[in-house]
MMTF fields as JSON, N, C-alpha, C and O atoms, coordinates in Angstrom:
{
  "mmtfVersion": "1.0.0",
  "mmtfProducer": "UNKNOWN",
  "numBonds": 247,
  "numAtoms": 248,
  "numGroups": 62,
  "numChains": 1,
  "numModels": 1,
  "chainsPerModel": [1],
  "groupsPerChain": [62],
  "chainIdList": ["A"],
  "bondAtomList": [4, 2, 8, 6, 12, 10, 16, 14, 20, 18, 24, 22, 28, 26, 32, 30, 36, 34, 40, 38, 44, 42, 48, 46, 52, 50, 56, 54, 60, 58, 64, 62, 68, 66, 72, 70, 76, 74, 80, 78, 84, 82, 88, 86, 92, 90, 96, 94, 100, 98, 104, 102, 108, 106, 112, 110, 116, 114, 120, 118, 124, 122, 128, 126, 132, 130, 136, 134, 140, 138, 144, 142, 148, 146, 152, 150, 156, 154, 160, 158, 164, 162, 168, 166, 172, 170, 176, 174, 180, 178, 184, 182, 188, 186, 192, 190, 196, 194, 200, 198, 204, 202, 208, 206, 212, 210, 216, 214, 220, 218, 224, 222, 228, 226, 232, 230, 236, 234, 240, 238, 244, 242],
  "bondOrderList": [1, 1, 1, 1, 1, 1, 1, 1, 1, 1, 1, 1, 1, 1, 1, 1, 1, 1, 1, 1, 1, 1, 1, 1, 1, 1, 1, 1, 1, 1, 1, 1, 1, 1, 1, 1, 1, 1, 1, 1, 1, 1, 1, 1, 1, 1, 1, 1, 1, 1, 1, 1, 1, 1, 1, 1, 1, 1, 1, 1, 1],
  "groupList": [{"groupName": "UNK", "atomNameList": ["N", "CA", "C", "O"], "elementList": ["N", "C", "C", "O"], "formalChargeList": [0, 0, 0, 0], "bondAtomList": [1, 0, 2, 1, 3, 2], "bondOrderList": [1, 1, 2], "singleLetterCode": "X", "chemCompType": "L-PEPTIDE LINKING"}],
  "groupTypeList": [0, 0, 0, 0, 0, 0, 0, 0, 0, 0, 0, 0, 0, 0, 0, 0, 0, 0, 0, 0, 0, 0, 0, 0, 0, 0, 0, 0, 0, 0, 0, 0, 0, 0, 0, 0, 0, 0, 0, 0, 0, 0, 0, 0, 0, 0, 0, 0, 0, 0, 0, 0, 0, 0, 0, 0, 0, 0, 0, 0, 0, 0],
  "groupIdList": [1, 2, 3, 4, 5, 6, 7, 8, 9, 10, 11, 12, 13, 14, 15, 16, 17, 18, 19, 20, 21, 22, 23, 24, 25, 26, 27, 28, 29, 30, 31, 32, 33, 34, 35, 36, 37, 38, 39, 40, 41, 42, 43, 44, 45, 46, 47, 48, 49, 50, 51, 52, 53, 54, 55, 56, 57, 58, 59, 60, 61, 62],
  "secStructList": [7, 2, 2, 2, 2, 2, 2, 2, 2, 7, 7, 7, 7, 2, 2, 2, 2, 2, 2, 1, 7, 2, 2, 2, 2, 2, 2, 2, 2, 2, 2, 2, 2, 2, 2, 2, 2, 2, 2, 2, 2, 2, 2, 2, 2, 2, 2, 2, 2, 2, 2, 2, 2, 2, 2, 2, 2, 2, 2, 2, 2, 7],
  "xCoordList": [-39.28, -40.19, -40.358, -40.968, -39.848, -39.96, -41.716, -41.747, -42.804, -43.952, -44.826, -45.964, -44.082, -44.485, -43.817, -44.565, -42.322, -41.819, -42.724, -42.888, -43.404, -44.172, -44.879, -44.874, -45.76, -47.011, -47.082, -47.808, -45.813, -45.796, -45.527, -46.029, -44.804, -44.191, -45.243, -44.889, -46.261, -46.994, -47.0, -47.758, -45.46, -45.28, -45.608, -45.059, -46.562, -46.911, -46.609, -47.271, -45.356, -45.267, -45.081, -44.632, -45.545, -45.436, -43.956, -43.917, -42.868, -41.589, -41.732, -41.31, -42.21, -41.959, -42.592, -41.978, -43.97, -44.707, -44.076, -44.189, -43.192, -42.896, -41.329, -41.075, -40.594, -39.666, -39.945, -39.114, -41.265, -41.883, -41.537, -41.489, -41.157, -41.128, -42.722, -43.646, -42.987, -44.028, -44.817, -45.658, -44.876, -45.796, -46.309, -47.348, -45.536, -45.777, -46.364, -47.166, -46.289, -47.314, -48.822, -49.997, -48.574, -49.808, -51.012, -52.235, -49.956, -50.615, -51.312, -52.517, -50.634, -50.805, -52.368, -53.286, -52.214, -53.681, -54.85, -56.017, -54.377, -55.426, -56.039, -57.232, -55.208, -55.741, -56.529, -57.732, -56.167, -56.691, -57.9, -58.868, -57.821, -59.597, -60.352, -61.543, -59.934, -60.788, -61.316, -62.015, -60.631, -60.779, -62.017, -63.13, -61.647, -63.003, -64.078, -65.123, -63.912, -64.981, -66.019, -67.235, -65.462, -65.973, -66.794, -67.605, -65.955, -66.579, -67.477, -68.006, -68.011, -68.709, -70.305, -71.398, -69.79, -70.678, -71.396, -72.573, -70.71, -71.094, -71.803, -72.898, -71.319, -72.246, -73.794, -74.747, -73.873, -74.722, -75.864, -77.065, -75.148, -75.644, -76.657, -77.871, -75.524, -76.248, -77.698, -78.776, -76.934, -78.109, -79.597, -80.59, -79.3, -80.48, -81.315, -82.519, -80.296, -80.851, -82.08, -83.276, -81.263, -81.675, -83.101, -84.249, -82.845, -84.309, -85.928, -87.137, -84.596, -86.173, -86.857, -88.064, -85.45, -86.095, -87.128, -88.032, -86.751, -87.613, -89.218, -90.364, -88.611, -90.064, -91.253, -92.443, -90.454, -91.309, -91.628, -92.831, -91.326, -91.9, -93.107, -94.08, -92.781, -93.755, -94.773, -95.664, -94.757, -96.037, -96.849, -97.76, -96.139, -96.661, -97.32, -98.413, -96.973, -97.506, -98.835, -99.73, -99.149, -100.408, -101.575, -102.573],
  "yCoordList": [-11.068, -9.959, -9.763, -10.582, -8.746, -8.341, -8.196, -8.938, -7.856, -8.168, -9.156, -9.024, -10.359, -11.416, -11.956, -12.494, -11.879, -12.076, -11.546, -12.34, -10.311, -9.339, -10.019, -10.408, -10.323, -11.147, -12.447, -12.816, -13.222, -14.398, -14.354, -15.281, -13.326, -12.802, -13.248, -14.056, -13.038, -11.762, -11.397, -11.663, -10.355, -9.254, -7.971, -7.622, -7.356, -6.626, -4.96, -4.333, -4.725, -3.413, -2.44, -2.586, -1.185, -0.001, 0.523, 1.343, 0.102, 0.229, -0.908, -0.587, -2.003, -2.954, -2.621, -2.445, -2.504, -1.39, -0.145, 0.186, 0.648, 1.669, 1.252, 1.818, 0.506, -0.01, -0.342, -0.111, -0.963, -1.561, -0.59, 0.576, -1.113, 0.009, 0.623, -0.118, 1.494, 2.368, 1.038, 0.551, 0.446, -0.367, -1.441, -2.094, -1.479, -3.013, -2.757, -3.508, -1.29, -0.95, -0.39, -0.493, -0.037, -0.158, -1.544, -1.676, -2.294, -3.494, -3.43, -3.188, -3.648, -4.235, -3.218, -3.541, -2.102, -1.226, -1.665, -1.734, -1.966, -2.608, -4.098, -4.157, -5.215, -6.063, -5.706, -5.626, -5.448, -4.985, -4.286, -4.583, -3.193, -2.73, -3.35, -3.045, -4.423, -5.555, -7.023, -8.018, -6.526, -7.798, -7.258, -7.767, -5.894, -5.015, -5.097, -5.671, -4.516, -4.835, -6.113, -6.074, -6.896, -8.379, -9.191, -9.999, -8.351, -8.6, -7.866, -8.226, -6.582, -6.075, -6.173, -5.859, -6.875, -7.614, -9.084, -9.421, -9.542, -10.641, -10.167, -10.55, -9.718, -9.199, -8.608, -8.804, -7.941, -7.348, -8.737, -8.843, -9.47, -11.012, -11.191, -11.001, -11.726, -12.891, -12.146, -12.617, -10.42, -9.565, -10.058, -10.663, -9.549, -10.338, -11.133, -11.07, -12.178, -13.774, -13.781, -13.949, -13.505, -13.283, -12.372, -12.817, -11.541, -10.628, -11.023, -10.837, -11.926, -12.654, -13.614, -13.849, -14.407, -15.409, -14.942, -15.567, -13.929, -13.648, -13.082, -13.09, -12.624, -12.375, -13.508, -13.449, -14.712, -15.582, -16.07, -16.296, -16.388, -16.798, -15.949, -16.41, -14.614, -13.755, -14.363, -14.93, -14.308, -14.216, -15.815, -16.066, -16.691, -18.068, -18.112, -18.677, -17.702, -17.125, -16.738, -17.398, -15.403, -15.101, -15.602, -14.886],
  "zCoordList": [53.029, 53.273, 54.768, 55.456, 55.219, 56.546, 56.86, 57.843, 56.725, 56.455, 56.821, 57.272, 56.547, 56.649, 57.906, 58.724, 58.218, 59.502, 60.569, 61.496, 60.682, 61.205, 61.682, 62.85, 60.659, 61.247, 61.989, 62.912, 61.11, 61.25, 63.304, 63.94, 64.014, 64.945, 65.693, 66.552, 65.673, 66.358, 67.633, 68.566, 67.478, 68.039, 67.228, 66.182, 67.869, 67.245, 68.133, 68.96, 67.49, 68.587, 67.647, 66.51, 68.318, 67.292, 66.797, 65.88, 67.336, 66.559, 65.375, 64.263, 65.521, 64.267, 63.108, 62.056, 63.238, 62.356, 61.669, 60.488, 62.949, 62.079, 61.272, 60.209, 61.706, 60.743, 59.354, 58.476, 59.075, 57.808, 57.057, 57.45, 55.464, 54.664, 54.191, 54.527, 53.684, 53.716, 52.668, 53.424, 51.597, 51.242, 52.089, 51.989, 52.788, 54.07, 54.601, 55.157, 54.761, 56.587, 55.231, 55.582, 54.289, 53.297, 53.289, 53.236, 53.367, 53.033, 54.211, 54.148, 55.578, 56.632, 57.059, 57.813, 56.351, 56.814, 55.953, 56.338, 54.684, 53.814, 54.419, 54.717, 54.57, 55.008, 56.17, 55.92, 57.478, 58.462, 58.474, 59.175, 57.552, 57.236, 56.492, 56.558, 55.535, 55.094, 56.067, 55.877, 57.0, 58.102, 58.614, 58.483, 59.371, 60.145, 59.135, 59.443, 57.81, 57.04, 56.957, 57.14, 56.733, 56.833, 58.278, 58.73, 58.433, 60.411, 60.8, 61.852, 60.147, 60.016, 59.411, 59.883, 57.901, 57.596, 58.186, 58.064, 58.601, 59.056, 60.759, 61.171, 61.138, 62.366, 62.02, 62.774, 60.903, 60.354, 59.869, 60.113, 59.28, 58.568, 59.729, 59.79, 60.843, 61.727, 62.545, 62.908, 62.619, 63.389, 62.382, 62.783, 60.993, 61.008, 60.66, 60.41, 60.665, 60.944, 61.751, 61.511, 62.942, 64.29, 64.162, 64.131, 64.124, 64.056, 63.028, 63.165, 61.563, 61.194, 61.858, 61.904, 62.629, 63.708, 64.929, 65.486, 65.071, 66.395, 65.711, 66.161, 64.44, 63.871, 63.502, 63.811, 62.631, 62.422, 63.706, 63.575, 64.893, 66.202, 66.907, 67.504, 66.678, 66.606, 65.949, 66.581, 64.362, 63.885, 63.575, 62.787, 64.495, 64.642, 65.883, 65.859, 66.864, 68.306, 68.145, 68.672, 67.25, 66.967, 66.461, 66.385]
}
C-alpha cells in the first residue's frame, strides 16, 4: 500500500499526496480530520478543567 509507505516516509509533499490513488488520499483526509477533531476536544477538556479550577479557588478565597 503506497499509503502507508507515505506516511511511514514522512515526506510529506504535495506531489506524493497527489500520486495517491483517490481512496488513499480519502483516507489520509479522514484520519487527519479525526486527529484535528480530537485535539479539539481535548483542548476543550483541559480548558475546562482549568476554569473549574480557577473557580473552586475562587469560591474558597471568599
Amino acid at each position: 500500500m503506497k499509503f502507508l509507505h507515505v506516511l511511514a516516509d514522512a515526506g510529506f509533499s504535495a506531489e506524493s499526496l497527489r500520486s495517491m490513488a483517490l481512496w488513499e488520499q480519502g483516507l489520509f483526509v479522514v484520519i487527519g480530520g479525526l486527529i484535528g477533531v480530537f485535539l479539539v476536544l481535548l483542548l476543550f477538556f483541559f480548558t475546562i478543567r482549568l476554569m473549574e479550577r480557577l473557580g473552586s479557588r475562587k469560591k474558597k478565597s471568599e
